[in-house]
N, CA, C and O atoms as CSV, one atom per row, in Angstrom:
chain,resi,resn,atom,element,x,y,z
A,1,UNK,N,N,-10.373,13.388,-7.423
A,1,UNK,CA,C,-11.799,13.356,-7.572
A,1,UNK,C,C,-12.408,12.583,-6.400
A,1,UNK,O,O,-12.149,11.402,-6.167
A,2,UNK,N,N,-13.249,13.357,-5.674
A,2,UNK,CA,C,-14.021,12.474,-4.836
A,2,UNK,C,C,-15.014,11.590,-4.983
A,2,UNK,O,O,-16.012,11.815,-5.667
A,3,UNK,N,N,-14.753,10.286,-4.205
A,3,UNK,CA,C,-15.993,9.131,-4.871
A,3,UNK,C,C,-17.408,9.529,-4.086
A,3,UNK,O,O,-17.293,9.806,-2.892
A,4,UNK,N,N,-18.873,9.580,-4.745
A,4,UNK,CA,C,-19.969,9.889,-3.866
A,4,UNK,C,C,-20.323,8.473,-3.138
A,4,UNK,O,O,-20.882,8.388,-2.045
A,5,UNK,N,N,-20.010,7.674,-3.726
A,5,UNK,CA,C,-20.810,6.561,-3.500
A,5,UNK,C,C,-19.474,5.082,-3.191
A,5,UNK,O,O,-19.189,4.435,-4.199
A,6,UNK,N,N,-18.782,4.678,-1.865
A,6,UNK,CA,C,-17.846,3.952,-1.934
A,6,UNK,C,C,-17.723,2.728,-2.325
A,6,UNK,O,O,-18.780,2.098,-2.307
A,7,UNK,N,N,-16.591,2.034,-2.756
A,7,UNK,CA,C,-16.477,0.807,-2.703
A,7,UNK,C,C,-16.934,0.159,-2.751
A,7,UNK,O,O,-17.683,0.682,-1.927
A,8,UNK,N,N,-17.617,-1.184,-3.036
A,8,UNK,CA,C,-18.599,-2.259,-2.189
A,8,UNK,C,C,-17.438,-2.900,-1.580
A,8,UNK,O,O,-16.335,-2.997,-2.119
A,9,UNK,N,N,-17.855,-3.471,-0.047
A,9,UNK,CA,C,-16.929,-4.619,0.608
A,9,UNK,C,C,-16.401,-5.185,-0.007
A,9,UNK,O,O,-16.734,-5.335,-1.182
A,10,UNK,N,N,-15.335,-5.754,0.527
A,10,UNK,CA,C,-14.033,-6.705,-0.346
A,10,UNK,C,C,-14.731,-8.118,0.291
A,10,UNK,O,O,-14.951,-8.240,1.495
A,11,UNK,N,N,-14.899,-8.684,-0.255
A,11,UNK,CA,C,-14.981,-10.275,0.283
A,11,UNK,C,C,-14.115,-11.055,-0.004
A,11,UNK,O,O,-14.470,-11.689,-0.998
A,12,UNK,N,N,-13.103,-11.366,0.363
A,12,UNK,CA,C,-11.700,-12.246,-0.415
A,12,UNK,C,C,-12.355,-13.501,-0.691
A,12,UNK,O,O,-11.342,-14.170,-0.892
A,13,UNK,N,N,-13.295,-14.296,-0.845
A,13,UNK,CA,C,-13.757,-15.664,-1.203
A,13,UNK,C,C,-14.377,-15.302,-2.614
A,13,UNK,O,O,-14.714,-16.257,-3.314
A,14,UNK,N,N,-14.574,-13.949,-3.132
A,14,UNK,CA,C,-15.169,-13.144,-4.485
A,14,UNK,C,C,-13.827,-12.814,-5.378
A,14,UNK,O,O,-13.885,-12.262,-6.477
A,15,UNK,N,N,-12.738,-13.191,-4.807
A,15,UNK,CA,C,-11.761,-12.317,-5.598
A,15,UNK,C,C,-10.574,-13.204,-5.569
A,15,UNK,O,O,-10.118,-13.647,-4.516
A,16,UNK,N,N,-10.036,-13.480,-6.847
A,16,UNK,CA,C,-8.800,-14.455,-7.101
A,16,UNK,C,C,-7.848,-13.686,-6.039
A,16,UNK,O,O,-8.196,-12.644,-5.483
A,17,UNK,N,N,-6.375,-14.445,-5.788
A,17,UNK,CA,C,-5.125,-14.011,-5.243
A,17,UNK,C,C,-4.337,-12.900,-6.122
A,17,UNK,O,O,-3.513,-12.060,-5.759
A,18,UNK,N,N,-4.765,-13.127,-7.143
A,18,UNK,CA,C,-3.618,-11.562,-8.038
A,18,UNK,C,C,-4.870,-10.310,-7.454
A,18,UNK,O,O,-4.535,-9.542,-6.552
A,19,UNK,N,N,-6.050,-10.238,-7.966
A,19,UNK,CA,C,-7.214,-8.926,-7.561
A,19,UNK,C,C,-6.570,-8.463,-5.781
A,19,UNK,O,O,-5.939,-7.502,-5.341
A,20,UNK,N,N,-7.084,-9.601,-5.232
A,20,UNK,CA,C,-5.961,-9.265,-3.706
A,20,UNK,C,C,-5.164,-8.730,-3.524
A,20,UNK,O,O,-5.195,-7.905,-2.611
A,21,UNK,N,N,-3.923,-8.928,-4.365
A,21,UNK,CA,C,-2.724,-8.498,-4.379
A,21,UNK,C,C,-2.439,-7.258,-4.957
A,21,UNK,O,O,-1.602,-6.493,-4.477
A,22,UNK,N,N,-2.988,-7.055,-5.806
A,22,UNK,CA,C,-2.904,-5.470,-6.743
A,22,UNK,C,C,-3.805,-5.023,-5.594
A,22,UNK,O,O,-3.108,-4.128,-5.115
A,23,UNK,N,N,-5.232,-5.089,-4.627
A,23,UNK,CA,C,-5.550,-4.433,-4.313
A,23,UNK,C,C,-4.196,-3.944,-2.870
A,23,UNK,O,O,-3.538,-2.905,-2.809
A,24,UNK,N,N,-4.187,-4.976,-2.029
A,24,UNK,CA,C,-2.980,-4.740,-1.351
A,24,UNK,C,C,-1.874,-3.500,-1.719
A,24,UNK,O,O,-1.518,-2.512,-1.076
A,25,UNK,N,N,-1.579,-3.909,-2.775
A,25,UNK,CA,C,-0.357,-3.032,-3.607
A,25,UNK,C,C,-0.868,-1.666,-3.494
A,25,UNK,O,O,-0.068,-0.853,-3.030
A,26,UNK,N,N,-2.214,-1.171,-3.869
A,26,UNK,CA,C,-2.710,0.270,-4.148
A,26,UNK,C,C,-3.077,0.468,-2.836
A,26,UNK,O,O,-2.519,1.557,-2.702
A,27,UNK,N,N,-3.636,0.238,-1.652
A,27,UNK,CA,C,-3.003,0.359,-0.435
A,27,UNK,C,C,-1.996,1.168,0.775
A,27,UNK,O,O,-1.953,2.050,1.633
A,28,UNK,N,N,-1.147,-0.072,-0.034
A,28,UNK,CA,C,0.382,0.242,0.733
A,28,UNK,C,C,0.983,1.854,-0.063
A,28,UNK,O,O,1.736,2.704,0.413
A,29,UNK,N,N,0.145,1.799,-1.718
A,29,UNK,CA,C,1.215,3.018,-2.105
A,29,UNK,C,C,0.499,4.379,-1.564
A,29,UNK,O,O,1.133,5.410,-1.341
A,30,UNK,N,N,-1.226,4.214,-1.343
A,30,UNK,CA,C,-1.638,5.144,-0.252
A,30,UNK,C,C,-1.048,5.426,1.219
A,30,UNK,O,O,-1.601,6.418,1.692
A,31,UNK,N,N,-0.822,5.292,1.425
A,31,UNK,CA,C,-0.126,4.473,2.736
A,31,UNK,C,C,1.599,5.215,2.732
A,31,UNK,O,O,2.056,5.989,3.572
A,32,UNK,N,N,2.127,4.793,1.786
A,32,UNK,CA,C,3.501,5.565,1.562
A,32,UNK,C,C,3.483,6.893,1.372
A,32,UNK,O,O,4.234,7.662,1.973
A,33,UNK,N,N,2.396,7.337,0.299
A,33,UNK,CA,C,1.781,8.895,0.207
A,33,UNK,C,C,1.883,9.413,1.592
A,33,UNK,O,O,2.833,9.983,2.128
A,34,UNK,N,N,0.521,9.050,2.147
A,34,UNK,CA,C,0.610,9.614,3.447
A,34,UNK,C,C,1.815,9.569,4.313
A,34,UNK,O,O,1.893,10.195,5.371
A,35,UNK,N,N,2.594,8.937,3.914
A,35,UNK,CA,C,3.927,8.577,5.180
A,35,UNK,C,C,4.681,9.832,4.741
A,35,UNK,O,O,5.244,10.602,5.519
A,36,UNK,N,N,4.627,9.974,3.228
A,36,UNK,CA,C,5.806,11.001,2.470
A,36,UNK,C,C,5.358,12.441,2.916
A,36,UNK,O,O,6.238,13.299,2.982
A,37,UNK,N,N,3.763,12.856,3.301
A,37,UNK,CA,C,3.420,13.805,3.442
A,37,UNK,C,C,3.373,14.352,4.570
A,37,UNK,O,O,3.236,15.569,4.693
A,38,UNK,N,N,3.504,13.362,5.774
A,38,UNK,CA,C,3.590,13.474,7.182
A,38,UNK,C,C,5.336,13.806,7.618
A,38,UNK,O,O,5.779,14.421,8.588
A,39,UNK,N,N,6.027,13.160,6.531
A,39,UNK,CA,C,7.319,14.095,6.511
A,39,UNK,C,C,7.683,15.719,6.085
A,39,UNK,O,O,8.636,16.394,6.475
A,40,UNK,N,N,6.838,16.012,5.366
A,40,UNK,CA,C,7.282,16.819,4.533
A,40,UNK,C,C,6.207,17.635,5.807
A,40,UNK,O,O,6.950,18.596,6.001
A,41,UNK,N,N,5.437,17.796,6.421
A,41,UNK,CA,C,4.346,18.297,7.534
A,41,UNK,C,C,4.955,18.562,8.922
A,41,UNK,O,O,4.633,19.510,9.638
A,42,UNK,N,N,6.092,17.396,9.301
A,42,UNK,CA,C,6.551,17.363,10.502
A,42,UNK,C,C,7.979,17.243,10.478
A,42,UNK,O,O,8.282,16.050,10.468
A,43,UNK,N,N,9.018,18.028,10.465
A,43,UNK,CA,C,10.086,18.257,10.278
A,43,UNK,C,C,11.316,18.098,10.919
A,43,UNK,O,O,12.495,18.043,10.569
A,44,UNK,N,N,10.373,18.014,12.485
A,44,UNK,CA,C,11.119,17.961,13.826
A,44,UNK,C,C,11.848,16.371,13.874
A,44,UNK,O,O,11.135,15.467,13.440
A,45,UNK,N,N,13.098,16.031,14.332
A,45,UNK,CA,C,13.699,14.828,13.855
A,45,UNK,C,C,12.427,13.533,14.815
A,45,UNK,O,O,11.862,12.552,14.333
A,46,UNK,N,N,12.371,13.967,15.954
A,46,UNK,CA,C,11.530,12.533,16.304
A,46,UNK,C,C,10.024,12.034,15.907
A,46,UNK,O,O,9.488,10.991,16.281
A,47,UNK,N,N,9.643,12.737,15.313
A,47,UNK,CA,C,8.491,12.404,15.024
A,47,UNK,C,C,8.784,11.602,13.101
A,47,UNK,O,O,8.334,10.645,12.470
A,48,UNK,N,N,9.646,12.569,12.890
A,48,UNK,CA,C,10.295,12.517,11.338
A,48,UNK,C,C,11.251,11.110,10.972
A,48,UNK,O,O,11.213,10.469,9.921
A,49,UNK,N,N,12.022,10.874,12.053
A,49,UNK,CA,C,12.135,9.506,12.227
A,49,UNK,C,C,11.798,8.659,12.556
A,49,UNK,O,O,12.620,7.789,12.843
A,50,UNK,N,N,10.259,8.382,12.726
A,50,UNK,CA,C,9.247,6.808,13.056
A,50,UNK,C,C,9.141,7.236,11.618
A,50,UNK,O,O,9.901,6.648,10.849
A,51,UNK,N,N,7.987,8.557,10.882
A,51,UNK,CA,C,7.617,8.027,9.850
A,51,UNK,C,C,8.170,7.561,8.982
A,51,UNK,O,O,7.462,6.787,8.338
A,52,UNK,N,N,9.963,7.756,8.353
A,52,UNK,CA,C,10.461,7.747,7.486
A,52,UNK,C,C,10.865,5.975,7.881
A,52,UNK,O,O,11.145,5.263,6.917
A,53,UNK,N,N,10.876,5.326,9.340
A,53,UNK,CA,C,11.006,4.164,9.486
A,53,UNK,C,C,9.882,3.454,8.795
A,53,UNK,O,O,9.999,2.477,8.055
A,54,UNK,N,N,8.799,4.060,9.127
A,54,UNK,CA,C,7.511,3.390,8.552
A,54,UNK,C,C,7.019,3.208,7.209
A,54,UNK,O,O,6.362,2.288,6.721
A,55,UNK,N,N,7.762,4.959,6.391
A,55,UNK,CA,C,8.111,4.005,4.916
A,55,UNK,C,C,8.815,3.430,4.316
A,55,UNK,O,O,8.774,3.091,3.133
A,56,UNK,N,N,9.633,3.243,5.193
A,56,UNK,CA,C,10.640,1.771,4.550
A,56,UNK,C,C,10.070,0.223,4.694
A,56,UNK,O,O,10.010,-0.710,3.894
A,57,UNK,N,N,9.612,0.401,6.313
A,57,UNK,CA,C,8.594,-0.601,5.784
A,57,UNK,C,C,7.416,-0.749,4.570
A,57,UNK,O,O,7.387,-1.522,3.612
A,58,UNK,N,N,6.694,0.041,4.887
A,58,UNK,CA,C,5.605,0.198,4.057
A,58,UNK,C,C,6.525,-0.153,2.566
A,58,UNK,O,O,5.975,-0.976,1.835
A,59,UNK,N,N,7.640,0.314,2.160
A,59,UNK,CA,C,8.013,0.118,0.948
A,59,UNK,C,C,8.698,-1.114,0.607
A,59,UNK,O,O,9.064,-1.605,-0.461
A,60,UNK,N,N,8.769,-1.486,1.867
A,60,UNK,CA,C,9.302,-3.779,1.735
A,60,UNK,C,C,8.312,-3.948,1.390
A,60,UNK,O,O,8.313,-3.977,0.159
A,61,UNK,N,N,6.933,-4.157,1.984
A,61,UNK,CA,C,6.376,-4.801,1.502
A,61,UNK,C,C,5.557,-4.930,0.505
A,61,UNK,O,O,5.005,-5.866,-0.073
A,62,UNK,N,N,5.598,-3.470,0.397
A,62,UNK,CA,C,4.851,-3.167,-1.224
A,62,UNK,C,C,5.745,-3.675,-2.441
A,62,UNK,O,O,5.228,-3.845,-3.545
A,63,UNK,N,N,7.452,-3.974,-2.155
A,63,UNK,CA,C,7.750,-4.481,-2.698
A,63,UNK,C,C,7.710,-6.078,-2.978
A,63,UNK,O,O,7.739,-6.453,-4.150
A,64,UNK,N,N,7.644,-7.025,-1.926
A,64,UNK,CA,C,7.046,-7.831,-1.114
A,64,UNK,C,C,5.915,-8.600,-1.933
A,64,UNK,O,O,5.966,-9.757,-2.351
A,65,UNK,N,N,4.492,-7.327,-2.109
A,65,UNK,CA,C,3.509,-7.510,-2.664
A,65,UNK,C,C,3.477,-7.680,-4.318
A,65,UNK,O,O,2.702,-8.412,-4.933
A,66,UNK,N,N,4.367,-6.942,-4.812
A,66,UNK,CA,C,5.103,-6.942,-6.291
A,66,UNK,C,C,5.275,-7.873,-6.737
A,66,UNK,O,O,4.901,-8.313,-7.824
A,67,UNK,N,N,6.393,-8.690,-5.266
A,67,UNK,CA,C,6.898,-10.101,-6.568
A,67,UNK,C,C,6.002,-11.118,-5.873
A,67,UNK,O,O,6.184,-12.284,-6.222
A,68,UNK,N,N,5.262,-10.937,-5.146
A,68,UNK,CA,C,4.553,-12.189,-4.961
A,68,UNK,C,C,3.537,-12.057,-6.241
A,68,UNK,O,O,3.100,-13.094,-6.740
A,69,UNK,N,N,3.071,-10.471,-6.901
A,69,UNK,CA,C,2.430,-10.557,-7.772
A,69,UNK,C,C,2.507,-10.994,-9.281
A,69,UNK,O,O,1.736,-11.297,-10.191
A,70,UNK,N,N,4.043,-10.842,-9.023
A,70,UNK,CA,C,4.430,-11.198,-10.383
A,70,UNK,C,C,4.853,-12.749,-10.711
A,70,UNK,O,O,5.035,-13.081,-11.882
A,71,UNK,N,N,4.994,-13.632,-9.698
A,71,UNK,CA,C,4.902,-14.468,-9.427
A,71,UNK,C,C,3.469,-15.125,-9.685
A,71,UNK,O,O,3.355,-16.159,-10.342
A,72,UNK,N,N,2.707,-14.652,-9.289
A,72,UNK,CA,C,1.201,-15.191,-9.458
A,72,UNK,C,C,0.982,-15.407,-10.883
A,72,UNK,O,O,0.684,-16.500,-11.366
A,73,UNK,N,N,1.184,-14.036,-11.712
A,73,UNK,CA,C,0.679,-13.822,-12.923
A,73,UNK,C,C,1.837,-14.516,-13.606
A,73,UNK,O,O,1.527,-14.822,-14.758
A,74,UNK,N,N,3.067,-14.865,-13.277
A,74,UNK,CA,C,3.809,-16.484,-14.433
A,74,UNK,C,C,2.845,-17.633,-14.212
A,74,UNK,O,O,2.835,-18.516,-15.070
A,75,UNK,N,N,2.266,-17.705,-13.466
A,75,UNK,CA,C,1.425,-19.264,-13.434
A,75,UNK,C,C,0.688,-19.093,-14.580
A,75,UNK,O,O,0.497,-20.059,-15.319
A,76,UNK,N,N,0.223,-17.952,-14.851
A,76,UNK,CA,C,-1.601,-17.414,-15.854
A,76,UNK,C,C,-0.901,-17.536,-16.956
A,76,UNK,O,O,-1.430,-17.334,-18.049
């Protein structure tokens, strides 16, 4: 579904460290989407091997972002 009307700005001084972090998290898993789809688009090995490097990153740190989140939310 397309949004008509976007977002309002993120101001991180408006938003605790977990809101941050889940937003981070939804992000990175956009982010992996696109990485998964730019594989499945470009087939040829060199181009196919940065992206598939790039979602492994992308998928550290979304993991990364996880336990720092889950971490947050044992304090609460």
């Amino acid at each position: 579904m397309l949004k008509i009307v976007p977002d309002p700005p993120l101001h991180p001084h408006d938003h605790s460290l977990e809101d941050l972090l889940v937003q981070i998290s939804e992000y990175l898993v956009c982010a992996l989407t696109v990485a998964q789809q730019t594989v499945l688009l470009q087939p040829q090995p060199p181009g196919q091997v940065l992206t598939l490097a790039t979602m492994h990153e992308i998928d550290s740190a979304r993991s990364l972002v996880e336990l720092a989140l889950s971490k947050v939310q044992l304090r609460h």
